[in-house]
N, C-alpha and C positions, 0 to 999 in steps of 0.2 A: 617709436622704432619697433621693430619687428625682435622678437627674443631670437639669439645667438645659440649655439649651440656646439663652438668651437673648442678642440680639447682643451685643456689647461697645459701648458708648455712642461709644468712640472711633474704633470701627472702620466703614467705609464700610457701610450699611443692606446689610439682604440681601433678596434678589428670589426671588421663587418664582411659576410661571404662575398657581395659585389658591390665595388664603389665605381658610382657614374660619375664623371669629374664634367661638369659642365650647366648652364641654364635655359639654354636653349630650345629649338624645337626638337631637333636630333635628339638631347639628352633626356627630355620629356618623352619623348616618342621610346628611345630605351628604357625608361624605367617602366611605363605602362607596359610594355611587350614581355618583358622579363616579369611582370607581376601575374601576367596572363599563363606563360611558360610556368615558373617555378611552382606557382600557386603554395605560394608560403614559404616553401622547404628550404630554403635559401634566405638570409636578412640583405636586402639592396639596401642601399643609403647612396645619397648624393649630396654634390658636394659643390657648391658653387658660390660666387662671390656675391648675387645679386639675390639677394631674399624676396625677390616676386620677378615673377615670368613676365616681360611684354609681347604680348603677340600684336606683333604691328606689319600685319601684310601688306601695308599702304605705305609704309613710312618713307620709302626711298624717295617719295612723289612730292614731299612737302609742301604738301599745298595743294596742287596740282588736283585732287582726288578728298573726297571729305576723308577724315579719319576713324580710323576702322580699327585702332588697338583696345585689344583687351589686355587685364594686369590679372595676374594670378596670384595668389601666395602661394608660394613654395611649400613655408612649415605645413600647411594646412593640407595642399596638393598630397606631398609626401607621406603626413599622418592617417590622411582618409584610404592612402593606397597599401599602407602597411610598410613603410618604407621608412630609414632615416635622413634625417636631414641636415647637414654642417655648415656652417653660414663663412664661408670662409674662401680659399681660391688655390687652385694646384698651383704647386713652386716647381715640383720637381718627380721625377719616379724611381724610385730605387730598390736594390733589391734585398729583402730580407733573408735572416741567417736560414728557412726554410727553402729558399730560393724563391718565394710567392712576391708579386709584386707592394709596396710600402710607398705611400703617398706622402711626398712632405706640401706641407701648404703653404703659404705666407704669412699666417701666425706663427708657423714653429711648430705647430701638430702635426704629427704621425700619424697616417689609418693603415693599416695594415689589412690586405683582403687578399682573398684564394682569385678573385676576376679585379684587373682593374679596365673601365672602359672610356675613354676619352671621346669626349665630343665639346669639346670647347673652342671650336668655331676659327675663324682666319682673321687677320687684321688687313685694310688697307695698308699697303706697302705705299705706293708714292701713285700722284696722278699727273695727268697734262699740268705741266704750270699754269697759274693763271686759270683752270677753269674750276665750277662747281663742281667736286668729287658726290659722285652719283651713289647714293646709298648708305654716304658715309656719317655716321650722327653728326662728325663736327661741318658738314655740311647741307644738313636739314634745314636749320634757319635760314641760309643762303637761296637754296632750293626755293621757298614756301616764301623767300621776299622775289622772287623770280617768277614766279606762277602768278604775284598779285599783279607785278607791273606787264606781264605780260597780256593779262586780264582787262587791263586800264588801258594799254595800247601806247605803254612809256616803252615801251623793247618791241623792236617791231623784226629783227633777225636774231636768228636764235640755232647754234651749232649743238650737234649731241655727236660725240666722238666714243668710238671702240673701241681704247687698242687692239696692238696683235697681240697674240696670247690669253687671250679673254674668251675661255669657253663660252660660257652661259651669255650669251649677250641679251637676252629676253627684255631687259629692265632698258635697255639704252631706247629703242623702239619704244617701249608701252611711254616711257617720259615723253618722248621726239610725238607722237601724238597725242596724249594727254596736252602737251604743251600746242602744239598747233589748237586741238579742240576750244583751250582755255581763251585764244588770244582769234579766233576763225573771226569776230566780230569787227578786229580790224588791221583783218588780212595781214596775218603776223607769219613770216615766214620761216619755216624750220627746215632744217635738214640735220641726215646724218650720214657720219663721215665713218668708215669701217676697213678694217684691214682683211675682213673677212672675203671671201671672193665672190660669197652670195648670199645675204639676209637669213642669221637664224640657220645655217649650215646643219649642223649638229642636230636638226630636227627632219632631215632628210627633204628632198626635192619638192614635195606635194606643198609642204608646209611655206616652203621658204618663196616659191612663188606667190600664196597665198599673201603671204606681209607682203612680197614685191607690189602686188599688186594695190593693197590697201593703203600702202604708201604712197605710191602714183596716185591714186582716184583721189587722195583727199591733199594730194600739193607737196608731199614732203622732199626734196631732192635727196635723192640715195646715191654717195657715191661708195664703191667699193674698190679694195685693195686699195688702201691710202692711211699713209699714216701723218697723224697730226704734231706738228714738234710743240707749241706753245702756243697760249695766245697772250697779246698784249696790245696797248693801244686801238682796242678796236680791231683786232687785226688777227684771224689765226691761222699761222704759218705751217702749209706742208711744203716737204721736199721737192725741191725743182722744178714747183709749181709757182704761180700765183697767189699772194696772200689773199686768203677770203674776210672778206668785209661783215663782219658779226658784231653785236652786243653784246652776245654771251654766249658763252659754253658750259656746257655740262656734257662732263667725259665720267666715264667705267672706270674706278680704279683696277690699277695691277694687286692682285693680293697676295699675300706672305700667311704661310701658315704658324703657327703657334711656337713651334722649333721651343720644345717643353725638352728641357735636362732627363737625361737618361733614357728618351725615347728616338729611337733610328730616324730618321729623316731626311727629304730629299735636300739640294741646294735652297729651294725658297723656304724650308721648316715646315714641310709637310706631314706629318707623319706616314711612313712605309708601310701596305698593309697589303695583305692577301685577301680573293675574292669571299675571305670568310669575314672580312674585319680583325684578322687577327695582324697584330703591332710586327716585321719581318725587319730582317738587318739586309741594305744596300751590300752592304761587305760580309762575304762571308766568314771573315775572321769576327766579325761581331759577334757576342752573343747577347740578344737583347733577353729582358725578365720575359719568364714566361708567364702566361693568364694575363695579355695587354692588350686590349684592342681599342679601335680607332674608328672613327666614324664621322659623315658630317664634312662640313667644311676644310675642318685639320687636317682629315685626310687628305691621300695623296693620289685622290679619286678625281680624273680628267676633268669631268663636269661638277659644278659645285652649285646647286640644286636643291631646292628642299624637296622636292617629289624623290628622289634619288635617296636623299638622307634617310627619306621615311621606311624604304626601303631598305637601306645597310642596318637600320635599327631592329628590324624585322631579322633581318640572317645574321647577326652580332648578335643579339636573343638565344636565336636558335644553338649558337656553336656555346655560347657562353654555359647555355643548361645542360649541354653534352658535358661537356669541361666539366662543370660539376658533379655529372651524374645525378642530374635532379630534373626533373619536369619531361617535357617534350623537346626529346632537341632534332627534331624531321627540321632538315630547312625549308622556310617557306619556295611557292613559285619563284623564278628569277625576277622581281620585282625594277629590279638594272636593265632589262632589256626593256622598259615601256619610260617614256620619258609623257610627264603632261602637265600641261600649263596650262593657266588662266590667264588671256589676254586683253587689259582693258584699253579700248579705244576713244576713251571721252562718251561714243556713241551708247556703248554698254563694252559687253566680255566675247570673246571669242575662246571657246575653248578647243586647244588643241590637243593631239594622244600621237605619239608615234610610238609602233612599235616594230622591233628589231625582228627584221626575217633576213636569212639566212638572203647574201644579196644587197642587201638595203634596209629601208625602212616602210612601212605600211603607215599613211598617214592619216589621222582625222581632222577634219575642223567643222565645229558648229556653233551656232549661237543657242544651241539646249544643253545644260550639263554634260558630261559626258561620265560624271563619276560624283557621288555624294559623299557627304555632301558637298554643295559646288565651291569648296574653298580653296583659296590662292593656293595653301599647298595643299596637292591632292592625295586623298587617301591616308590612313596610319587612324591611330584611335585615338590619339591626342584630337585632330579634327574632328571625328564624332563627338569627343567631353567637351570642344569647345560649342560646338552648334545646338547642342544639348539633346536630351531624350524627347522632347516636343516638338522637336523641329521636321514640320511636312518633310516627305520627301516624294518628288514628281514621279511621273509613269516613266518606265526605262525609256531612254533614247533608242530607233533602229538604227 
């Protein structure tokens, strides 16, 4: 086992200038930025339940896709970056007799810090009954026995549903063809069922025909604005339609944000934040702690995205080293207005870039990088430390 480093319950709380509460990529991606920023003048420590990082770009795919996770150790992560490390998991946030924010954990320890930053990510709230929840760990196994029999040509129809409400729909597409790719040998058929009113919306017009299109050419049925109520006996039922004749589904769950005690929050437990990442109260009669900010999935950020994330950790950096009065606190570019993804088709990736012009959106797609290095989430310096200092990188893209 990995050595602990959680306080002793008896022993007086411990203080740190900024604690990152989370394991994730958002919370990685903060503590690198903030190390970059402070350059020392500030002690960060982080604080999280899982003593090693998995970066699994793949995983939602189970199977589908070879595996592609790397494991990090944290203690290790943390001590080479000049940082601490508490092996342990946020309960709650409270506010100290200074007015600064106080972490309690689920051991019973105290940290007490001038910033506290939250990035500990959203849970699956509830899926279609009856189908394989997409993305979800307790549905990987299920996933990865569904991509073998699809492979072998034991499931020969095959549903991927959107709800409505479901920004990011990226992953439901990249499955719905991976899985057609997997099973093309014996003309295995897929379709996906969306509430959206036209593929990939959120990535503006250019984009979203592009999927239309890659969809048709390689057989997938796309229907839009349709919502799916359950599936069972072979069978899954939308409204006042015709039950569709399936093997199996795999649906996007709806997700729930973290809804952490003493932090503001919308109806699903998102945390409330302003374009700086800092933690705001719904009600104005609130007063939430101050030095709290939010990032990442828990926030209560439209799209929930790790290119996005990488970006709120960048301007949550920035505002945190002002707050201090320590480092650089210039906010970087608006990194929120470029959305980019990596899109894999079985065939290989398509990489997409949209960016926000006044109007619309400015779309890219190409099968050459479009940003290094070419990893699922793009851009931030955690993807540099993972790709390493030896890793080629291509002639720009025009």
């Amino acid at each position: 086992m990995l050595p602990t480093a959680v306080p002793d319950r008896r022993a007086p709380g411990a203080r740190t200038d900024v604690l990152v509460a989370g394991g994730g990529t958002a919370a990685l991606e903060l503590l690198l930025a903030l190390e970059a920023r402070l350059g020392g003048a500030a002690r960060v420590t982080l604080v999280t339940h899982d003593a090693r990082y998995h970066h699994r770009p793949l995983a939602a795919y189970g199977g589908a896709v070879p595996d592609a996770t790397t494991v990090l150790r944290l203690d290790e992560l943390t001590a080479e970056h000049g940082a601490g490390f508490v092996n342990d998991a946020l309960a709650a946030v409270e506010q100290g007799p200074d007015g600064a924010p106080v972490a309690r954990t689920v051991s019973g320890g105290r940290i007490a810090c001038r910033a506290l930053a939250l990035a500990v990510g959203s849970r699956a709230d509830r899926v279609l009954p009856g189908a394989i929840p997409l993305g979800a760990r307790d549905g990987a196994g299920r996933l990865r026995a569904l991509a073998d029999e699809v492979r072998a040509g034991a499931v020969r129809r095959v549903a991927v549903v959107v709800p409505s409400g479901v920004s990011w729909t990226l992953p439901a597409y990249e499955c719905a063809l991976l899985l057609q790719h997997a099973g093309a040998a014996h003309d295995v058929e897929v379709g996906v069922l969306t509430g959206e009113h036209r593929p990939m919306a959120v990535f503006g017009e250019a984009i979203s025909a592009t999927l239309a299109t890659l969809l048709r050419r390689r057989g997938i049925e796309l229907r839009t604005r349709t919502r799916a109520e359950a599936f069972s006996d072979g069978r899954l039922w939308v409204p006042l339609e015709p039950t569709i004749a399936v093997d199996a589904v795999v649906a996007m769950p709806h997700l729930a944000g973290p809804a952490t005690p003493g932090v503001p929050a919308d109806a699903e437990g998102f945390a409330t934040v302003d374009d700086r990442g800092r933690v705001v109260a719904l009600d104005e009669d609130d007063d939430p702690v101050d030095g709290l900010w939010a990032i990442g999935d828990g926030a209560d950020h439209p799209v929930k995205q790790g290119g996005l994330a990488v970006a709120q950790a960048e301007t949550a950096a920035a505002d945190i080293a002002s707050w201090l009065g320590a480092g650089d606190g210039t906010p970087p570019p608006d990194g929120t207005r470029v959305l980019r993804a990596a899109l894999l088709d079985g065939a290989g990736t398509l990489y997409l870039r949209a960016d926000r012009e006044d109007g619309g959106w400015r779309s890219t797609v190409s099968r050459e990088p479009l940003w290094w290095p070419p990893t699922k989430i793009a851009g931030g310096r955690l993807a540099e430390l993972l790709a390493g200092p030896t890793a080629p990188r291509p002639a720009p893209v025009a």
